[in-house]
C-alpha positions in Angstrom: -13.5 -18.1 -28.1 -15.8 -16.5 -25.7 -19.1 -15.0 -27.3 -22.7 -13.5 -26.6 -24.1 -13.4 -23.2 -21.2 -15.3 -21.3 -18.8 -12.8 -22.7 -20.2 -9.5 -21.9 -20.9 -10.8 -18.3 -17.6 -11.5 -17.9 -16.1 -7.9 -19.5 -18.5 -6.5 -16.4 -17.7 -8.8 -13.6 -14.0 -8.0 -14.6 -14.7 -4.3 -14.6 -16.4 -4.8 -11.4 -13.4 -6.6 -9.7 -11.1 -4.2 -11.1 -12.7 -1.4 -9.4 -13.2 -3.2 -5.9 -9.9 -4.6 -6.3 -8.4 -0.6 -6.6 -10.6 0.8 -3.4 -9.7 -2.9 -1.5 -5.8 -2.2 -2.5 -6.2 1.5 -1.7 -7.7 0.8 2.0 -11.3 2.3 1.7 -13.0 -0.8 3.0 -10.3 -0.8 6.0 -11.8 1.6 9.2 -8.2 1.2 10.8 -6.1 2.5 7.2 -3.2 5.2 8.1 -2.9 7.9 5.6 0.3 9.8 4.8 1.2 12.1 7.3 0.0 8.9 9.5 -3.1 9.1 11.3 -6.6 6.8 11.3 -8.9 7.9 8.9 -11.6 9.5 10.5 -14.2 8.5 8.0 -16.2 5.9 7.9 -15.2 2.6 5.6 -16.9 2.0 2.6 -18.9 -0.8 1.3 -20.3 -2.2 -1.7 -23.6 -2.4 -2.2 -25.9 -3.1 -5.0 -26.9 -0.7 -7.1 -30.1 0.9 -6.4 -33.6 -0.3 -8.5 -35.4 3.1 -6.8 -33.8 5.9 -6.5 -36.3 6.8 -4.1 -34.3 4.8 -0.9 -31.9 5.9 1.0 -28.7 5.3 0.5 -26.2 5.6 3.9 -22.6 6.9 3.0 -20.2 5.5 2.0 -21.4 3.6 -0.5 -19.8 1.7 -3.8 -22.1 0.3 -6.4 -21.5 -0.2 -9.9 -24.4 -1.1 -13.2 -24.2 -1.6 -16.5 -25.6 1.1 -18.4 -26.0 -0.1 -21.9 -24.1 -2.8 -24.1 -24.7 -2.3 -28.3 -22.7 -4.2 -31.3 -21.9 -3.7 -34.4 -20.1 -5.4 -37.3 -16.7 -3.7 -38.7 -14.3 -4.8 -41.2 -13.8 -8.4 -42.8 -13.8 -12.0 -41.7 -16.8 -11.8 -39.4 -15.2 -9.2 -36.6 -17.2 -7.7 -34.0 -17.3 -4.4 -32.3 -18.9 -4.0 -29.0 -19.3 -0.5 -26.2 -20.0 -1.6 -23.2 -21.2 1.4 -20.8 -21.0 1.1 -17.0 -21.6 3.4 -13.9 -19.7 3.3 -10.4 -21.6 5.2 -8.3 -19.8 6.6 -5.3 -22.1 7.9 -2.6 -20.2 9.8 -0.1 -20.2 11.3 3.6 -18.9 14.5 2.3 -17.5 15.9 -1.1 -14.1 16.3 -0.5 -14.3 12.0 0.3 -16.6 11.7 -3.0 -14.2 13.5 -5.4 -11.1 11.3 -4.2 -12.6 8.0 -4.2 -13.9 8.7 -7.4 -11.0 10.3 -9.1 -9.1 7.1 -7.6 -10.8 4.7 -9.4 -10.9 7.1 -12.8 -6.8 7.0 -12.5 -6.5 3.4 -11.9 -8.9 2.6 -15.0 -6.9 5.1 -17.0 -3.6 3.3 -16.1 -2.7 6.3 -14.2 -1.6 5.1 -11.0 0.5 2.1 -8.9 -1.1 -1.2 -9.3 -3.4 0.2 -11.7 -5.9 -1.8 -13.9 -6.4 0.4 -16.7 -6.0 1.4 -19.6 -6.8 -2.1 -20.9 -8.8 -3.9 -18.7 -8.3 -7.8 -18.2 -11.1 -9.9 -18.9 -11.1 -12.8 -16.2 -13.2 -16.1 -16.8 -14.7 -16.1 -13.4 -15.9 -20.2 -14.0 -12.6 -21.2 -13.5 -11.4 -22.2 -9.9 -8.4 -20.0 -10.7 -9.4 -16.9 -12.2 -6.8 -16.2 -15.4 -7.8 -13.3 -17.8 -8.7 -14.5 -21.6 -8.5 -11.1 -23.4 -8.6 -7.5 -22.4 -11.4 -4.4 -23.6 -10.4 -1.0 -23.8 -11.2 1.8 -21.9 -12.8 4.0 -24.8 -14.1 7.0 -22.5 -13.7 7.5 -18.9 -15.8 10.8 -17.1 -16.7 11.4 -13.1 -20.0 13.5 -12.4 -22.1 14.4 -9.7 -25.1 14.7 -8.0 -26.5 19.3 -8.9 -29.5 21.0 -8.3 -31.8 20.1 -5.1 -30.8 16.5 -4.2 -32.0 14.2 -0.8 -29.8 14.4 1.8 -27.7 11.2 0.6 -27.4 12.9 -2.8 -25.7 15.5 -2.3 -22.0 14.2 -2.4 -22.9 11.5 -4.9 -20.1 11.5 -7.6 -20.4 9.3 -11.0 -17.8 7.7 -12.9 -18.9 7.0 -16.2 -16.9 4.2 -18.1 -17.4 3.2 -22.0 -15.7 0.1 -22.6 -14.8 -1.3 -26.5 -14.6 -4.8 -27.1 -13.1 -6.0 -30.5 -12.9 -9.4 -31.2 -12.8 -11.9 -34.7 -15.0 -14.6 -35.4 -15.7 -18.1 -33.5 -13.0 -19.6 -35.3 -10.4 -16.8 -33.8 -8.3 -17.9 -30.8 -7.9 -15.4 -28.5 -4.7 -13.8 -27.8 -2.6 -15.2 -25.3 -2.0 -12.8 -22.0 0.5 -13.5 -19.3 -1.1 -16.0 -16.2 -1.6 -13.5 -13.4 -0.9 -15.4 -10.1 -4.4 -15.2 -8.4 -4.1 -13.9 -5.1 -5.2 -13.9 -1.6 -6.4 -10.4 -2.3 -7.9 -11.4 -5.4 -9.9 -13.7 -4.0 -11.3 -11.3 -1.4 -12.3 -8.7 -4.0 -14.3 -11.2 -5.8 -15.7 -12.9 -2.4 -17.0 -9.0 -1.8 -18.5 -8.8 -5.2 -20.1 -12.2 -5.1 -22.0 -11.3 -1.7 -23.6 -8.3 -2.4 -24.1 -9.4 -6.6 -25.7 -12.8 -5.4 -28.0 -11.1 -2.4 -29.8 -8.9 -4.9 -33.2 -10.4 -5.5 
């Protein structure tokens, strides 16, 4: 079994690819997407970008970054089993609000199960060290709330919307296997969602 350290940075790399995976499968990175009634977007594509260490710098729209927040444990029941919350933060940082509230809403759905193709509301755990990514277990989506940006905010603040996700991981002790999950083929598209992730994660100094 998975534990400690190597374990929650796996629940937020996973949470992290399921988001990217959504807005990637969606077309928000794509400048040439149609929508329905066809027609080219006419906003810019977004990107993801690490999440800002001061909030003092500008940010251009549009703009996906996602931290984590907080991660706390507890013990519950017998036999050694462990409870963990796991907060996180995608931060959507938008041209305008009416972009803002979908993009953000889009990824609240697909966490919550909510849409096509949708991640949520169990989220697999992937084990990113393998050359074939295949999930090991799954946390649950505890809470799931989008905010914004009130009040007198810099210019790029003003249609900045935040989805706020609490995460619960519940798992037994060392000598628990973990339960066994379907092997989801690993795709092209996958494999560019985590390329994305890995470029801007691994460029942060």
């Amino acid at each position: 079994m998975i534990r400690g350290g190597l374990r929650t940075r796996l629940i937020v790399d996973s949470v992290r690819f399921a988001v990217v995976a959504t807005l990637q499968q969606n077309g928000w990175f794509d400048p040439t997407i149609h929508d329905n009634p066809p027609g080219v977007r006419t906003h810019q594509p977004f990107r993801y970008v690490p999440r800002p260490v001061d909030w003092s710098e500008d940010i251009q729209p549009n703009a996906i970054a996602i931290g984590t927040e907080d991660v706390a444990g507890a013990p519950f029941g017998f036999g050694g089993e462990v409870q963990d919350t796991t907060e996180m933060y995608v931060d959507v940082f938008a041209q305008d609000d009416s972009l803002g509230g979908q993009v953000a809403f889009d990824i609240r759905d697909s966490l919550l199960g909510k849409t096509a193709g949708a991640a949520g509301p169990q989220i697999d755990v992937y084990d990113f060290r393998q050359a074939t990514p295949a999930p090991f277990t799954t946390v649950d989506v505890d809470l799931i709330e989008v905010d914004r940006s009130l009040g007198d905010a810099r210019a790029w603040q003003r249609h900045w919307f935040m989805v706020h996700v609490v995460l619960l991981d519940e798992y037994g002790d060392e000598f628990e296997d973990e339960p066994t999950l379907g092997s989801l083929q690993w795709t092209p598209s996958a494999q560019q969602s985590w390329n994305r992730i890995q470029e801007v994660e691994q460029s942060v100094p």
